[in-house]
Rosetta silent file (secondary structure, phi, psi, omega in degrees, C-alpha in Angstrom):
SEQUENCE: XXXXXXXXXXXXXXXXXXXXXXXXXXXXXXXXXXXXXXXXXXXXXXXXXXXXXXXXXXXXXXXXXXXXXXXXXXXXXXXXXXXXXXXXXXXXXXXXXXXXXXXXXXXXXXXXXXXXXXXXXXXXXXXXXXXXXXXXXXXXXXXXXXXXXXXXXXXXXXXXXXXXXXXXXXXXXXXXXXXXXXXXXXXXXXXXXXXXXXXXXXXXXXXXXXXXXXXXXXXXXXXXXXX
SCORE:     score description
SCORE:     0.000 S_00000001
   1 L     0.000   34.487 -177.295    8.917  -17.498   14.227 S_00000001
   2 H   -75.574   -1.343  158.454   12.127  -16.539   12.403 S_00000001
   3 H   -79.337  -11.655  167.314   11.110  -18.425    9.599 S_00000001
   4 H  -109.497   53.295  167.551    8.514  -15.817    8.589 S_00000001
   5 L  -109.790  132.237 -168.295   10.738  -13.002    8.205 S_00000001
   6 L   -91.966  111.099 -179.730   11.289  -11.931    4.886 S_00000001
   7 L   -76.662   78.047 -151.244   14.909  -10.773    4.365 S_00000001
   8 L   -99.330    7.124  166.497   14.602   -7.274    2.776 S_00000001
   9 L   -55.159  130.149  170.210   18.660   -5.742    3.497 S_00000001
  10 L  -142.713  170.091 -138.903   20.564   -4.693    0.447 S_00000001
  11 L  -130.601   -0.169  173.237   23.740   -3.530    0.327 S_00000001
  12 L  -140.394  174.055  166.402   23.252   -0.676   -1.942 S_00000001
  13 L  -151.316  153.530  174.449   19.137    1.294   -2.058 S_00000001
  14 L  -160.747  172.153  159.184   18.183    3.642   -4.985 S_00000001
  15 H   -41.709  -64.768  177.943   14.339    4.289   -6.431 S_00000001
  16 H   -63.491  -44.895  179.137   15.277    2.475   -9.166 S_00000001
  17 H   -76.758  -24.443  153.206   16.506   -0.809   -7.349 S_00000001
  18 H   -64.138  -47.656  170.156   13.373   -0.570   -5.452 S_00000001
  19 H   -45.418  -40.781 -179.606   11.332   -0.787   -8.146 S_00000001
  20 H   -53.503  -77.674 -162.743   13.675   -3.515   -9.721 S_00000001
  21 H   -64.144  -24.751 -177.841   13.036   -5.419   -6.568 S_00000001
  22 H  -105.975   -3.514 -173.372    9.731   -5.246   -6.096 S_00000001
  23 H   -83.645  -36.888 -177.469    8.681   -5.676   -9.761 S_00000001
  24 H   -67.212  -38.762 -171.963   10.910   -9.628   -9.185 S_00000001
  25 H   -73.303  -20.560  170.798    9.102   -9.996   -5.792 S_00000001
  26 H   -64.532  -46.266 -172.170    5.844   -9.542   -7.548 S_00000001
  27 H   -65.137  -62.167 -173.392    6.825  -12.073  -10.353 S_00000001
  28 H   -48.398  -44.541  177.793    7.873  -14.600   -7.496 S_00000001
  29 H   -71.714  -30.428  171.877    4.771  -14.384   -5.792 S_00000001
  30 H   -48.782  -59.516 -157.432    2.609  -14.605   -9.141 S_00000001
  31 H   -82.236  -33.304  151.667    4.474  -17.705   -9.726 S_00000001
  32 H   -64.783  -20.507  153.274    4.295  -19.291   -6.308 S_00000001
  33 H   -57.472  -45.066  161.505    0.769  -18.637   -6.233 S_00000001
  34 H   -46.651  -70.049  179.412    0.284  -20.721   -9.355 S_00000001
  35 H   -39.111  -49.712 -171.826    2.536  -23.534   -8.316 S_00000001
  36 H   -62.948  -40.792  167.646    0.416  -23.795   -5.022 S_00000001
  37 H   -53.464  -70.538  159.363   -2.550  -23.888   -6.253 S_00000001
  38 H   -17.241  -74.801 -172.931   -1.579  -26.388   -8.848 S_00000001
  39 L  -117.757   55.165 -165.735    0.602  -28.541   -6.727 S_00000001
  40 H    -2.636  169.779 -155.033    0.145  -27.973   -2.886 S_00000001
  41 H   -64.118  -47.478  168.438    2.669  -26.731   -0.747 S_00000001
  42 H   -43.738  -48.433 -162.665    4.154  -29.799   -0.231 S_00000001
  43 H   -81.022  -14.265 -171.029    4.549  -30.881   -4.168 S_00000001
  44 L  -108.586  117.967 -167.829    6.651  -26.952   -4.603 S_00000001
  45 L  -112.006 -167.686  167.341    9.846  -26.467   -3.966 S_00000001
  46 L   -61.574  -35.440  160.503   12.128  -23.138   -4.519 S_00000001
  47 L   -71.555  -40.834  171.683   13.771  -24.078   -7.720 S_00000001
  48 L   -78.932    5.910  154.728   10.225  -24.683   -9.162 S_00000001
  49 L  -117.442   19.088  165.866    9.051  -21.539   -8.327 S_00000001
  50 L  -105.467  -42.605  163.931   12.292  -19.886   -9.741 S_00000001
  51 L   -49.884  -54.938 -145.539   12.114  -21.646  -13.232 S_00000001
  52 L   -67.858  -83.340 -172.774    8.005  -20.788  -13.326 S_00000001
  53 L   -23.882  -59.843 -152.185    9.439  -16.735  -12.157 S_00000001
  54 L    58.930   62.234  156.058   12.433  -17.085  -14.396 S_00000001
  55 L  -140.832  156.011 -172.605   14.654  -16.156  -11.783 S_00000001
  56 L   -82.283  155.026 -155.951   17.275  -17.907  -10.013 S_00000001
  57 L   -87.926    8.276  146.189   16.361  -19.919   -6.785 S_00000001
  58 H   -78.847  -48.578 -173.040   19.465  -17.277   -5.020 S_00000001
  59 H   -73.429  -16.191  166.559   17.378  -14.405   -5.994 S_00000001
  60 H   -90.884  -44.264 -157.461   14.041  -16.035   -4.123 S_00000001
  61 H   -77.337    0.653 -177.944   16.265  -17.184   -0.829 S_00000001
  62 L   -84.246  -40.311 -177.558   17.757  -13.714   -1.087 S_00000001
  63 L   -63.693  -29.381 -151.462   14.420  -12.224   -1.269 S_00000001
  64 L  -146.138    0.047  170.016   12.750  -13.794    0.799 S_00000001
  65 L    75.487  -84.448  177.848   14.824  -16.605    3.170 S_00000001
  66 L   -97.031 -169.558  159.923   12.561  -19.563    3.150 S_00000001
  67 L   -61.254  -63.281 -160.825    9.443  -21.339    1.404 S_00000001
  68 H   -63.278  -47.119  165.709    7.573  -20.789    4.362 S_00000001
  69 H   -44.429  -45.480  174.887    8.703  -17.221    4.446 S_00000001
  70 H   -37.635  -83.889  170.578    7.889  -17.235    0.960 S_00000001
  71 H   -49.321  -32.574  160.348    4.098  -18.243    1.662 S_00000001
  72 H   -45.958  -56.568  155.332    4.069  -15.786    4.318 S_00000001
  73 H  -120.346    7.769  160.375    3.929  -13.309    2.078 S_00000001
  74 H   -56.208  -21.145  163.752    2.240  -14.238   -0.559 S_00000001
  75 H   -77.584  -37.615  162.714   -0.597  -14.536    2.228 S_00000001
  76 H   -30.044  -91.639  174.050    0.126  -11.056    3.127 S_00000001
  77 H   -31.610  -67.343 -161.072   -0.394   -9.211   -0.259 S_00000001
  78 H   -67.046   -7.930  177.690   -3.477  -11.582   -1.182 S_00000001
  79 H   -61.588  -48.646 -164.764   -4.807  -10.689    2.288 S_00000001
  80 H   -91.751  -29.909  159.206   -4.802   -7.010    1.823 S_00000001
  81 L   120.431  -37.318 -175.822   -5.418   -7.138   -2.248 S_00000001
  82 L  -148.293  167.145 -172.145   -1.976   -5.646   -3.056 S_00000001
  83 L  -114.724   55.604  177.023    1.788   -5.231   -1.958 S_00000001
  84 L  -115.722  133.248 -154.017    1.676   -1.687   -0.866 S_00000001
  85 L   -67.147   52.925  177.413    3.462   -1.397    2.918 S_00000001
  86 L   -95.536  103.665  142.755   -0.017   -0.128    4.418 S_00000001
  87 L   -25.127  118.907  157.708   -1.082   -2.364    7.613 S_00000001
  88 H    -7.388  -69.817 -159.267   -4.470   -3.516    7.437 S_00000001
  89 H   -51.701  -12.561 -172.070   -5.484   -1.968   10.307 S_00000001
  90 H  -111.329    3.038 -171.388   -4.623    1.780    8.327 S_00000001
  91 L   -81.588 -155.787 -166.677   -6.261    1.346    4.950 S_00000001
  92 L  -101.272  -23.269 -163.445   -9.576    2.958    4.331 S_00000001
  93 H   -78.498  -31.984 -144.031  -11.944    0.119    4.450 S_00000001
  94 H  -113.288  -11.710  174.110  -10.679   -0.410    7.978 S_00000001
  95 H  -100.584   -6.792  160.362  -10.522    3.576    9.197 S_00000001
  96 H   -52.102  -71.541 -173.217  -14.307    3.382    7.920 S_00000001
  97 H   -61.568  -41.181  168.278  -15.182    0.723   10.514 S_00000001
  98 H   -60.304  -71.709 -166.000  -13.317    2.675   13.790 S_00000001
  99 L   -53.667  -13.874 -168.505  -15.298    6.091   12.337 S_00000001
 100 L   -97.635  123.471 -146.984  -18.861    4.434   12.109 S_00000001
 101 L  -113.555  -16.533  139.182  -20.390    5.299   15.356 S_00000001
 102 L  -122.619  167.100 -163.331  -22.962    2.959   14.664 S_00000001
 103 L   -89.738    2.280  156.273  -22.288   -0.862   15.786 S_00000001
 104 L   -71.613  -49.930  179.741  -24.543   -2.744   13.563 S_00000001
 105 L   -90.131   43.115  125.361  -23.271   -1.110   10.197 S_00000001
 106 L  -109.496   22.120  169.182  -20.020   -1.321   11.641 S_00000001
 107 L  -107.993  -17.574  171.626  -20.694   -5.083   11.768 S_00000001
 108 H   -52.375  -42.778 -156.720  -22.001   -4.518    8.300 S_00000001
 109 H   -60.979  -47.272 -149.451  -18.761   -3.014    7.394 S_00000001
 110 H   -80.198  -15.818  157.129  -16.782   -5.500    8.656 S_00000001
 111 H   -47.087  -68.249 -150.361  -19.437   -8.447    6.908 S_00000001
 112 H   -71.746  -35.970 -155.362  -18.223   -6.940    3.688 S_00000001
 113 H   -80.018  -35.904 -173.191  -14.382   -6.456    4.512 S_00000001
 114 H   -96.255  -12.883  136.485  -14.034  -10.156    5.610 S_00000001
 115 H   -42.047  -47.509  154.381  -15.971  -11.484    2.283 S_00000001
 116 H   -70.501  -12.649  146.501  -13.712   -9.722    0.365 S_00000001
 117 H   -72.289  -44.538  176.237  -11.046  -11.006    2.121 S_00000001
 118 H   -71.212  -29.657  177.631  -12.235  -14.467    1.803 S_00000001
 119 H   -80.641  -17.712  175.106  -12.921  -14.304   -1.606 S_00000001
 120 H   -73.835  -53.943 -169.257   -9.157  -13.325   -2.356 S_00000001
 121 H   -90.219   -2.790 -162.561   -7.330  -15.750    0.114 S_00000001
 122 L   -62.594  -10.347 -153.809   -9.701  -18.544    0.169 S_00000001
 123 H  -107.561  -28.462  171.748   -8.214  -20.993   -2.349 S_00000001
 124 H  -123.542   56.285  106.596   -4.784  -20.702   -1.214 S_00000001
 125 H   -46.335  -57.152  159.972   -5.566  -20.517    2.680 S_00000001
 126 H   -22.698  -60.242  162.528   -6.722  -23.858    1.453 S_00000001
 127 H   -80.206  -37.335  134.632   -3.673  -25.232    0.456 S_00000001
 128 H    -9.643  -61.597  147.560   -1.926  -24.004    3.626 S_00000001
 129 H   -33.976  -66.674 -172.175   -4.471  -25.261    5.634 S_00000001
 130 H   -61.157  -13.643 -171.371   -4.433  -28.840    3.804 S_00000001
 131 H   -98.953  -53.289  175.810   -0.713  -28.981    4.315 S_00000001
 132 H   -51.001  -52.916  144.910   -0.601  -27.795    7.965 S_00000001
 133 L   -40.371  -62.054  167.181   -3.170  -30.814    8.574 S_00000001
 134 L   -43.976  -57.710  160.506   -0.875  -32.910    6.578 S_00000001
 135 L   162.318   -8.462  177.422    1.783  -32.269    9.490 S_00000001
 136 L   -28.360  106.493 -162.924    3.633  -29.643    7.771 S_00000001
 137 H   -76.016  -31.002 -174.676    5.208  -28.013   10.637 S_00000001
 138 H   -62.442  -42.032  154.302    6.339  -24.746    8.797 S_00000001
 139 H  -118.531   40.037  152.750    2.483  -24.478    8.388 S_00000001
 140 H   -62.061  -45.511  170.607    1.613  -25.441   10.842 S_00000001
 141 H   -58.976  -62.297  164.041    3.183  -22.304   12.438 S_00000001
 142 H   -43.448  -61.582   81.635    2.098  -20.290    9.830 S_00000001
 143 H    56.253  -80.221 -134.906   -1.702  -21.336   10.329 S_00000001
 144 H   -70.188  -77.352  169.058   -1.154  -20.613   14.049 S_00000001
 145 H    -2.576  -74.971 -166.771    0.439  -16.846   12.868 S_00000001
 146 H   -67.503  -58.158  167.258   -2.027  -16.014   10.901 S_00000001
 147 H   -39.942  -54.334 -172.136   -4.985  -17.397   13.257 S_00000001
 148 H   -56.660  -45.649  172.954   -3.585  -14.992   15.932 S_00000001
 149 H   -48.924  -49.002 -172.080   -3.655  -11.907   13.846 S_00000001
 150 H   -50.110  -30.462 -166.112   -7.089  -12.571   12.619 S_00000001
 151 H   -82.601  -24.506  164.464   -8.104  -12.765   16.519 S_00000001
 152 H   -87.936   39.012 -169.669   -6.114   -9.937   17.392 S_00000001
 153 H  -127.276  -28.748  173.887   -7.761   -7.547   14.569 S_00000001
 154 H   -63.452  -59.134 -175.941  -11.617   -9.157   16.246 S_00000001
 155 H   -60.099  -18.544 -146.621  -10.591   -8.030   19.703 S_00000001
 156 H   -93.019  -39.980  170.438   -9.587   -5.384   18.683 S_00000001
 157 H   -82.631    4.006 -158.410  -12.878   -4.143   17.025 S_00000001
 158 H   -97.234  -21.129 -167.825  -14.613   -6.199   19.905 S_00000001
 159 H   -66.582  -49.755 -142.289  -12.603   -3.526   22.389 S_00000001
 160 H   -82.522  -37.018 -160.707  -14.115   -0.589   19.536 S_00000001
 161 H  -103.066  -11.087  177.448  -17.627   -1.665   20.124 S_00000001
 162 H   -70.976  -46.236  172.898  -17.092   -2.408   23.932 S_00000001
 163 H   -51.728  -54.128 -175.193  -16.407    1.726   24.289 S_00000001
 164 L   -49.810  -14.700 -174.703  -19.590    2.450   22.520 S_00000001
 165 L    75.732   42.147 -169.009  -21.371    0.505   25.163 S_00000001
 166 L  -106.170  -37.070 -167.659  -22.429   -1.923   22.449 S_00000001
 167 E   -67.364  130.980  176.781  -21.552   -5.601   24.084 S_00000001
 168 L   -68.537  157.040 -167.690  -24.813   -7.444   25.628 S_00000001
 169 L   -74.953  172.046 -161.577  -24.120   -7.148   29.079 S_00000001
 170 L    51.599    2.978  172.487  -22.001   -9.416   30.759 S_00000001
 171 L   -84.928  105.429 -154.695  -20.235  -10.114   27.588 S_00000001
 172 L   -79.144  176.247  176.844  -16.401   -9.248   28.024 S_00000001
 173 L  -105.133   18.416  156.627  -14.094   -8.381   24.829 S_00000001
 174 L   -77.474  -73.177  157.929  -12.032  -11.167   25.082 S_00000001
 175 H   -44.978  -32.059  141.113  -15.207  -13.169   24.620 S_00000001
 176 H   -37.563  -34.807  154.326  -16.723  -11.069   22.188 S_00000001
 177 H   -79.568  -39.696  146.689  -13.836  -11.569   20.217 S_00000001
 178 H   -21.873  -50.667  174.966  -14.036  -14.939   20.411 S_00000001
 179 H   -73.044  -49.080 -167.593  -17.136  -15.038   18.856 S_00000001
 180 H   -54.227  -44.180 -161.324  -16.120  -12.681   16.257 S_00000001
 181 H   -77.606   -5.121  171.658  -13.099  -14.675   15.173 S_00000001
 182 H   -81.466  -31.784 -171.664  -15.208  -18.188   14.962 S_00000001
 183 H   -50.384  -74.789 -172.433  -17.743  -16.210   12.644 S_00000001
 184 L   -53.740   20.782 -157.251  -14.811  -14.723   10.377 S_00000001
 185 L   -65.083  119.876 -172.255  -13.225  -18.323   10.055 S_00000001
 186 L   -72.209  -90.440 -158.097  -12.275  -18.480    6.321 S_00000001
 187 L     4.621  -45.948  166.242  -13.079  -22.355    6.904 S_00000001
 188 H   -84.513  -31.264  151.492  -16.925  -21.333    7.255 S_00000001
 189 H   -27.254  -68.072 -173.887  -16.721  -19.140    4.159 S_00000001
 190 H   -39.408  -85.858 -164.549  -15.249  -21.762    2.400 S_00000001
 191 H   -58.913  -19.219  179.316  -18.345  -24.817    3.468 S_00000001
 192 H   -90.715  -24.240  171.286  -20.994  -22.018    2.965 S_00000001
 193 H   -99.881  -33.840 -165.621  -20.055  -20.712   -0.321 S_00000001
 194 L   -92.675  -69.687 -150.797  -17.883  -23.563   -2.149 S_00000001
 195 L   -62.735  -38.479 -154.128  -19.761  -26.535   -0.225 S_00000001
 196 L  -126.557   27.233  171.944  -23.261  -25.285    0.313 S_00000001
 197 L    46.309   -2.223 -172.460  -23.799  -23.211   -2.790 S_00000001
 198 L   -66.821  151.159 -168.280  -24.250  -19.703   -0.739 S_00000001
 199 L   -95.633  143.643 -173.650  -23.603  -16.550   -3.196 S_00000001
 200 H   -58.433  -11.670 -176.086  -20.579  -14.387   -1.328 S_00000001
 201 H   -81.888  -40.054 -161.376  -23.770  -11.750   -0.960 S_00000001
 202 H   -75.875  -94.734 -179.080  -25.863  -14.152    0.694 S_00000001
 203 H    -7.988  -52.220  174.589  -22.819  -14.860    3.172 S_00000001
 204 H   -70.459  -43.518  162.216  -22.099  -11.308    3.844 S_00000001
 205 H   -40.902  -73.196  179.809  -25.739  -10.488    4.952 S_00000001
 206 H   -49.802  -25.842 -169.116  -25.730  -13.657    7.313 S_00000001
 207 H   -86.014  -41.417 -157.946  -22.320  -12.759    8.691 S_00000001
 208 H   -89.507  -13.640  161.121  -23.220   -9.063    9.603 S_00000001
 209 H   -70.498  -24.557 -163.084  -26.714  -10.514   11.056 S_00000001
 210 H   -88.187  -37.310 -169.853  -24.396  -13.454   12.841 S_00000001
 211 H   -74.348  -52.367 -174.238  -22.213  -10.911   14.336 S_00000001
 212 H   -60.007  -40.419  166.120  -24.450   -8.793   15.785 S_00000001
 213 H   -42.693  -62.873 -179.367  -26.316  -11.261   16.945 S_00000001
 214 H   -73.891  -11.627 -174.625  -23.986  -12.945   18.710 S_00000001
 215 H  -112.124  -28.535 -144.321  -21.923   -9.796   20.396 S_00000001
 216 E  -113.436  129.043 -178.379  -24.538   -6.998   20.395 S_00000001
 217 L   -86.669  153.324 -162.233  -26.575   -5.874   22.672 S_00000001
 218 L   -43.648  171.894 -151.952  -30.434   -6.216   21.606 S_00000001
 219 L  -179.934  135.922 -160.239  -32.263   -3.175   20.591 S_00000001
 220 L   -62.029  135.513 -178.160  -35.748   -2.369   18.891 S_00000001
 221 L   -40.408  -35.133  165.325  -36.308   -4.200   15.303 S_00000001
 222 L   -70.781  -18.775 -154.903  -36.402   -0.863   13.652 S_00000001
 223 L   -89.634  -10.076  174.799  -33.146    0.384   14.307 S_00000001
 224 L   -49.862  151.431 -147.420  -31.738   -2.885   12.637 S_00000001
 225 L   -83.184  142.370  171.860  -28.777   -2.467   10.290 S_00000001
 226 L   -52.502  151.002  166.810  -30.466   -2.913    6.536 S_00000001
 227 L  -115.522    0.000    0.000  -29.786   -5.693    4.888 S_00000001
């Protein structure tokens, strides 16, 4: 997967040239987001997202190696909301959901954290998607990337709710993650909200009712998570 490495070596570092650098990497991605949207991945090449920057198309392959790379992280940032070098897995929305001790409203949390994800990345997961169908191989790999993380960030809470003694029985956390990551698909976001008129609130309710459902084991009707 060495096409989604981002090429971040310089040959001198200061504050100031960080700043420099990340205020241009910001511009590139503003302007590749635009393009994509606009003209799918296929119709954009690197010189057309270096005029639309107004930077030269050495200053994106410097930045950033490839297209694909390119797209990589522009899926990053809109993933997380911003380009500050915090992992998902460490922000606050996401040390909330490990800390909530209990596992419906920490299927609640995780309702709202993957709405708000979907409402950020949905339109250009879309064109990524639509390209990677097209046969695009670069995203097709990218696609693939990206699918794995989401499934390793479900097992991962599917592991979190498996300590608590949360999983209906006989339900392992491989499966349990399974489930999770067909819920969180942005693809069902997408047909329930764009296609099917549901409001992202209406979505988030069914997904933290869908999750639970499907992973958790049953438990008396009062103690259900609000909605």
């Amino acid at each position: 997967m060495d096409e989604f490495k981002v090429r971040t070596s310089r040959p001198y570092d200061s504050p100031l040239r960080r700043e420099q650098a990340r205020v241009t990497e910001r511009r590139i991605l503003a302007a590749a987001e635009r393009l994509l949207l606009e003209r799918g991945y296929a119709g954009v090449s690197i010189a057309a997202i270096a005029a639309e920057a107004e930077v030269s198309a050495q200053t994106i392959y410097k930045t950033f190696g490839t297209k694909a790379a390119l797209t990589k992280r522009l899926y990053d940032v809109t993933l997380v909301g911003d380009d500050e070098p915090v992992p998902l897995a460490e922000r606050p929305e996401f040390r909330a959901l490990v800390a909530e001790a209990d596992p419906r409203r920490a299927l609640v949390i995780y309702a709202r954290i993957g709405r708000l994800i979907n409402e950020r990345l949905g339109h250009l997961y879309a064109v990524i998607l639509a390209g990677a169908q097209a046969g695009d191989e670069d995203l097709r790999a990218l696609v693939a990337v990206t699918e794995q993380e989401r499934l390793t960030g479900t097992c991962r809470l599917a592991a979190v709710l498996a300590r608590a003694g949360a999983l209906r029985p006989g339900l392992t956390v491989g499966r349990a993650g399974d489930l999770l990551w067909a819920l969180t698909a942005p693809e069902l976001f997408r047909r329930l909200t764009a296609d099917r008129g549901w409001t992202p609130d209406e979505f988030e309710d069914w997904l933290a009712r869908a999750m639970a459902d499907a992973v958790l084991a049953a438990r008396q009707s009062a103690d259900q998570a609000p909605a």
